[in-house]
Structure formats: structure tokens, C-alpha cells
C-alpha positions in Angstrom: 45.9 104.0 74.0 47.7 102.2 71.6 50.8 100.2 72.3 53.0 103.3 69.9 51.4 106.1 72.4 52.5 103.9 75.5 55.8 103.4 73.7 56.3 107.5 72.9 55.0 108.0 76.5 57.6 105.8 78.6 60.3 107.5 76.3 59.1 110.6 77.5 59.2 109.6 80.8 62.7 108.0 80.6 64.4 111.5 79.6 62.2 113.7 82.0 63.1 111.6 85.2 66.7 111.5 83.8 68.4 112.8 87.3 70.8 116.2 86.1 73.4 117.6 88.7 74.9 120.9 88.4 78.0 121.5 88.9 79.6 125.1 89.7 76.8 126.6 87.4 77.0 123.7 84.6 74.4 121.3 84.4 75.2 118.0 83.8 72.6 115.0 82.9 73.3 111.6 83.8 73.2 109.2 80.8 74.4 105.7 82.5 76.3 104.2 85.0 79.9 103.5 83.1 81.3 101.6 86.4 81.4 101.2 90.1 84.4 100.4 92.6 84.7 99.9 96.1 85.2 103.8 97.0 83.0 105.4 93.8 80.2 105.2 90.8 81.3 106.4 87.5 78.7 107.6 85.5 78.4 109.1 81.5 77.2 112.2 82.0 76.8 115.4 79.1 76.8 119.2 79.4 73.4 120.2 78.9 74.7 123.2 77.1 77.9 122.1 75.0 76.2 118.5 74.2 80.3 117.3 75.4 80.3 113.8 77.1 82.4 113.2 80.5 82.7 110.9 83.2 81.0 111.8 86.4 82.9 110.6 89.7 81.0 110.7 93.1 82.0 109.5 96.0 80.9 109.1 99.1 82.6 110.0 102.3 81.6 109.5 105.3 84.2 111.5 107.7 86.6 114.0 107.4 89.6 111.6 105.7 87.7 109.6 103.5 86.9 113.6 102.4 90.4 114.2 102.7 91.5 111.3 100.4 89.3 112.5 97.4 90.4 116.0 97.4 94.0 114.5 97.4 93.0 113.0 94.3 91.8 116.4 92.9 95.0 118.0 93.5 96.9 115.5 92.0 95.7 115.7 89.2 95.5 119.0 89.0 99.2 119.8 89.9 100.5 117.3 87.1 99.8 118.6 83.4 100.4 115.2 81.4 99.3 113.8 78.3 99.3 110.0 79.6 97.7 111.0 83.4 93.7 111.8 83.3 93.3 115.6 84.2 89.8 117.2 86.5 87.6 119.2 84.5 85.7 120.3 87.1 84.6 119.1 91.2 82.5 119.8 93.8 81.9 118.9 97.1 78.1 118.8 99.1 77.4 118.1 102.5 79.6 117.7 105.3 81.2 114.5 106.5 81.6 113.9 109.7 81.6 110.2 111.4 80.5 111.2 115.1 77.1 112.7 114.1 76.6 110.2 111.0 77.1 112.8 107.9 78.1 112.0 104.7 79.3 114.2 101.9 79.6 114.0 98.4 82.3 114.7 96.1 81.6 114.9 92.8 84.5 115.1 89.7 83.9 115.6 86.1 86.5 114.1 84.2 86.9 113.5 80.6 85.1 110.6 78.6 87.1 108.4 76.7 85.1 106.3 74.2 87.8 103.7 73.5 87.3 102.6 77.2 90.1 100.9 79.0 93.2 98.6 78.2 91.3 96.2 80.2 89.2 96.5 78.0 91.2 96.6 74.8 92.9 93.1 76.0 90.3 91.5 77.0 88.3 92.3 73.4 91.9 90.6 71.8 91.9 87.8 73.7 89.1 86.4 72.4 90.4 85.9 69.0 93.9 85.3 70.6 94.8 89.3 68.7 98.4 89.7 70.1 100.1 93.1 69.2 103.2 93.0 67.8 105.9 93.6 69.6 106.0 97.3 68.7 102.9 98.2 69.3 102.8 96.6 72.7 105.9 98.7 73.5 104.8 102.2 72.3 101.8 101.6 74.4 103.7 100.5 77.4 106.1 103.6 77.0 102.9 105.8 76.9 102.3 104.2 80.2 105.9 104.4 81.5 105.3 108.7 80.6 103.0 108.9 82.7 104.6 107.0 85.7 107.5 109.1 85.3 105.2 112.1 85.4 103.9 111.1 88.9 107.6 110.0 90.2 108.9 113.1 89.0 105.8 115.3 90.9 107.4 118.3 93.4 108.1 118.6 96.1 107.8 114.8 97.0 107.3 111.6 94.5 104.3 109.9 94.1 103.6 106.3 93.5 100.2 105.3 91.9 99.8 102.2 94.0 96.7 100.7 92.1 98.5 100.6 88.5 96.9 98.2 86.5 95.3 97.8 83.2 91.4 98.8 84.4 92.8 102.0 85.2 94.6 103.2 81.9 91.8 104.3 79.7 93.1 105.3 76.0 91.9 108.6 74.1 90.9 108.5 70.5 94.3 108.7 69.4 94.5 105.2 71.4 97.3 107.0 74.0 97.0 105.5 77.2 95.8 107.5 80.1 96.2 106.9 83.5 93.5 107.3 85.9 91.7 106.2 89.1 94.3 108.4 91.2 92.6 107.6 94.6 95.3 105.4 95.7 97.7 108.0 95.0 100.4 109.0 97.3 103.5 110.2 98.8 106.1 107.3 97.5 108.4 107.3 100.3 107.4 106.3 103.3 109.7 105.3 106.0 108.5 102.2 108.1 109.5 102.6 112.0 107.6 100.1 114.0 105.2 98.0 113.1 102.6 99.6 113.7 103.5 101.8 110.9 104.0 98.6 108.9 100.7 97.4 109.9 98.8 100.5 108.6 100.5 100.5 105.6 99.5 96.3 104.9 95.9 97.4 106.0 96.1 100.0 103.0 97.5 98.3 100.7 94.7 95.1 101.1 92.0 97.9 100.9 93.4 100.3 98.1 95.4 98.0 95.2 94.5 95.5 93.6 95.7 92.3 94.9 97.1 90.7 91.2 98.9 93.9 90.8 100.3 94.4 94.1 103.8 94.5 94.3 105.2 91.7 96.7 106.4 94.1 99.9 102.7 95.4 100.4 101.7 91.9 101.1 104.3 91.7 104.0 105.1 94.9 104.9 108.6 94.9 107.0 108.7 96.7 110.6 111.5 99.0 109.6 112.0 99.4 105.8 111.7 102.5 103.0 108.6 101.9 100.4 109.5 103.7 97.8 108.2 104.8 93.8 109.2 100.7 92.9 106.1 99.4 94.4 104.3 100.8 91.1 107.3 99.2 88.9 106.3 95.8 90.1 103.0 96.8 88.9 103.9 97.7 85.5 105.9 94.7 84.7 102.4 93.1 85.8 101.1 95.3 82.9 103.3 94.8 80.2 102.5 90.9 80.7 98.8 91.8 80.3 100.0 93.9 77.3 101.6 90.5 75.6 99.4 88.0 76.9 95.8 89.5 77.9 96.2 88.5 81.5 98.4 89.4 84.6 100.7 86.5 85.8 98.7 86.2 88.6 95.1 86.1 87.4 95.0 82.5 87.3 96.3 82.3 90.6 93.2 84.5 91.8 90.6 82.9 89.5 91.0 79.1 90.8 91.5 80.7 94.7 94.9 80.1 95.3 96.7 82.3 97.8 98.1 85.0 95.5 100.7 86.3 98.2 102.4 83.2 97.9 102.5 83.5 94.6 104.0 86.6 94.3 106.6 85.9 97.1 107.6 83.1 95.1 108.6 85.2 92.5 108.4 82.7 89.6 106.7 84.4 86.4 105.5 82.0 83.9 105.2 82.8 80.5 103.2 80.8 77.6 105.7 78.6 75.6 103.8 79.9 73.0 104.9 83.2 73.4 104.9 85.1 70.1 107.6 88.1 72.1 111.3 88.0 71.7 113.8 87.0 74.5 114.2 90.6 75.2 111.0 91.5 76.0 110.3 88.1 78.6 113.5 90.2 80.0 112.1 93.3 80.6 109.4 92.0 82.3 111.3 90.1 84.7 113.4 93.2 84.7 110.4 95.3 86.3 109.5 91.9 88.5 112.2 92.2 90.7 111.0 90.7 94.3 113.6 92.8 96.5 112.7 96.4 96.0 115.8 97.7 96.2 117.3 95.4 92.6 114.0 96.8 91.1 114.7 99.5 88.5 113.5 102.8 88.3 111.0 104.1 85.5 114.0 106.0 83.9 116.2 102.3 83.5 112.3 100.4 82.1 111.9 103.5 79.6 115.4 103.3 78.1 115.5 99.5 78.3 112.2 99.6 76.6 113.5 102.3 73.6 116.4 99.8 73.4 114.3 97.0 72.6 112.3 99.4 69.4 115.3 100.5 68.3 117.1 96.8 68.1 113.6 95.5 66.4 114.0 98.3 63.9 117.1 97.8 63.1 116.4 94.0 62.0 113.4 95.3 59.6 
């Protein structure tokens, strides 16, 4: 056989042994793997009737709360109908998980795709060329973010705090809004610290579930008898408007040579480049949002109008 027929023939093979899952009746077919975390594979995945494009989310569980944690990301998104937070198309869940007899359980989630990929992405794409927004720009996208924030410390009956905010997990839609997703960190935003025990379960958390650049600086040492509240994720998002201006968090170099990033945080010094093409205003919202003590750290309603503030004044001088 000729090296064409060989050619045709592995092609062939390629889309027959593509692996399809089906999901409450749909039929899905597996494309490529998009990504992979600690907790789940992301793969692009297409209707094999509609031709439309999602991400599929598995994850593995292997007992009863792992289980637990992913449907908790279900319903999250499925009780808070937002523009800027990423929505379930579909999910399913096979197998049973259960840690004393060694079963594991899938759960699978069909999400939307977006093409544009993340703001991780987006950022790190600019910094190449040293691309900086304008000033703007970098603020209507933050605000999109802020929306969606709001939209999760504003959820009934309780608050909830994203706790792995960060650039990687806003994706932008083809309108270039920003989307938050990856809720699996997501939870209750209050907690009340009594002990520390209590302390030391939520520290354990917190080094397993957010992202250590991005974590805000009382998760790192976790008080025996304090309130966490919605503010942990406002540390966060100061981290992300300082990616939005300057491609990186304040702390990636911090992480990158292997420095101890806790102390770093706790010292609370932000940096930022003397070359810094961002007006006096914006370096102050940032520092704003980078409060150390949670309690003199605003809340997303004080960042949004700070933020509108800082449009409106830059409008004003065109």
C-alpha cells in the first residue's frame, strides 16, 4: 500500500477510536484535552448532533465529599444566572464513590467553550511584545470581573467567596467579556474560626484549593479565633488587576526564583515597574484591594465605584 492509503487509513482510524460519551441522551465526542488541574481534565468536546463545541469537565472522586464538592460546584452555578460567571450546560454523575471499599465515581460537566481562551492567556500573548492596555480597557475588563464577584457575594441565602480567583480562571467570550469559572473552590464566605483546629482545616484547604500567588495573606496563617469573610477574594482581585496592567501577579517572581511567597505576602510591600504606563490612581486601587488586615480591605461594592471613578475622571481629561 502506498504511503497516501496508509495516510487515509490512520486518519480513519484516528476519528473511529475518537472516545464519545453520552451525556443524559446527548452524545458528545472528545476532540482534545484543553487542560488539566489537580482535581480535573478539561477536554473540547462537540455535540454529535448540533456540531456546537463545549468544554467537558470530569472529575474524579474517590469518596463521598470529594463527590460532594463537585456537585457543590454544579449548583453554584446553576443558582447564579450571570453574564460574567460560567453557567452548566449539562452533568452527570457514574459510578459510586466510596473510600472504604476503593470506588471511584465520575462526574462529568458540559460547560461552554470559549475560543478566546483565558486572561491568562490574553496577558501572557501581550507580554510578549510588552502590549499594555490602556488604562480603559484594563478597567472595563476588571469591572467585568468585579460583576461577577459581586454576583457570587451577593448569592442567597449565604455569600460566597470564589477563593481561587485568578487570571487562569476567567475565560473571555467572543465578545471578549470576562467569565469567571473553575467554581470548585467555591464556598460559603463566612466562616467563623473557633479553635484551631478549625483554623487548621481551613490553612490545609486553602494550601490544597487556591492558588498560592493569589492567596490572600490570612489563608496563609489562619488565626485560632477570627471571621474569614468575602475579602479573601478582594485580595485576589487586586492580584488581578496587577496582572491586568503588568502581565504578571506581584508575586510571580517571588514563586519563580523559590522564594517563600508567604513572606512575601505578609510583608505586604507591592512593587510596581517604574515604568509603569498607569496613572497614580490606578497603582491606588490596587493597593486599595491589597489591604493586609481583612477587616481595612474593601468590599466589591467600594473596588466597583472606585473603579467607575477612575473611567469617569479619565474621560473627563479626553
Amino acid at each position: 500500500m502506498n504511503s497516501m492509503g496508509w495516510a487515509i487509513l490512520f486518519k480513519m482510524g484516528c476519528l473511529c477510536s475518537r472516545e464519545s460519551i453520552v451525556i443524559n441522551g446527548s452524545k458528545y465526542t472528545v476532540l482534545e484535552q484543553i487542560a488539566q488541574g489537580g482535581f480535573s481534565i478539561i477536554d473540547l468536546v462537540e455535540n454529535s448532533t448540533t456540531k456546537t463545541k463545549y468544554a467537558l469537565k470530569r472529575m474524579t472522586c474517590h469518596s463521598v465529599e470529594d463527590q460532594q464538592i463537585a456537585l457543590r460546584e454544579i449548583q453554584i452555578s446553576a443558582s447564579i444566572n450571570h453574564r460574567n460567571i460560567i453557567s452548566v450546560v449539562d452533568y452527570m454523575i457514574d459510578g459510586t464513590a466510596d473510600i472504604v471499599i476503593n470506588t471511584t465515581s465520575q462526574v462529568y460537566m458540559v460547560l461552554p467553550y470559549y475560543k478566546n481562551g483565558s486572561l491568562h492567556d490574553q496577558l501572557n500573548h501581550r507580554a510578549r511584545s510588552r502590549d499594555f492596555m490602556n488604562e480603559t480597557q484594563a478597567l472595563h475588563i476588571f469591572l467585568g470581573v468585579c460583576e461577577g464577584l459581586k454576583a457570587l457575594h451577593e448569592a442567597k441565602p449565604d455569600p460566597i467567596a470564589h477563593r481561587d480567583l485568578k487570571t487562569a480562571n476567567i475565560c473571555l467570550s467572543d465578545t471578549m467579556e470576562p467569565v469567571l469559572v473553575d467554581l470548585g473552590s467555591a464556598t460559603e464566605a463566612r466562616v467563623q474560626i473557633c479553635g484551631q483546629q478549625d483554623a487548621q482545616k481551613l490553612q490545609d484547604l486553602a494550601e490544597e484549593r487556591c492558588s498560592i500567588v493569589y492567596r490572600a495573606p490570612e489563608l496563609f496563617n489562619v488565626q485560632s479565633y477570627c471571621m474569614i469573610d468575602e475579602r479573601t477574594d478582594i485580595w485576589s482581585l487586586g492580584c488581578v488587576l496587577y496582572s491586568i496592567c503588568f502581565f504578571k501577579c506581584p508575586f510571580d517572581a517571588v514563586y519563580e526564583k523559590g522564594d517563600s511567597v508567604a513572606l512575601a505576602v505578609l510583608s505586604g510591600n507591592i512593587v510596581f515597574p517604574e515604568d509603569s504606563p498607569y496613572s497614580q490612581d490606578m497603582h491606588d486601587l490596587i493597593v486599595f484591594m491589597l489591604r493586609l488586615n481583612p477587616m481595612e480591605r474593601p468590599f466589591i461594592y467600594s473596588v466597583i465605584e472606585r473603579a467607575n471613578d477612575i473611567i469617569a475622571k479619565s474621560e473627563s481629561r479626553l
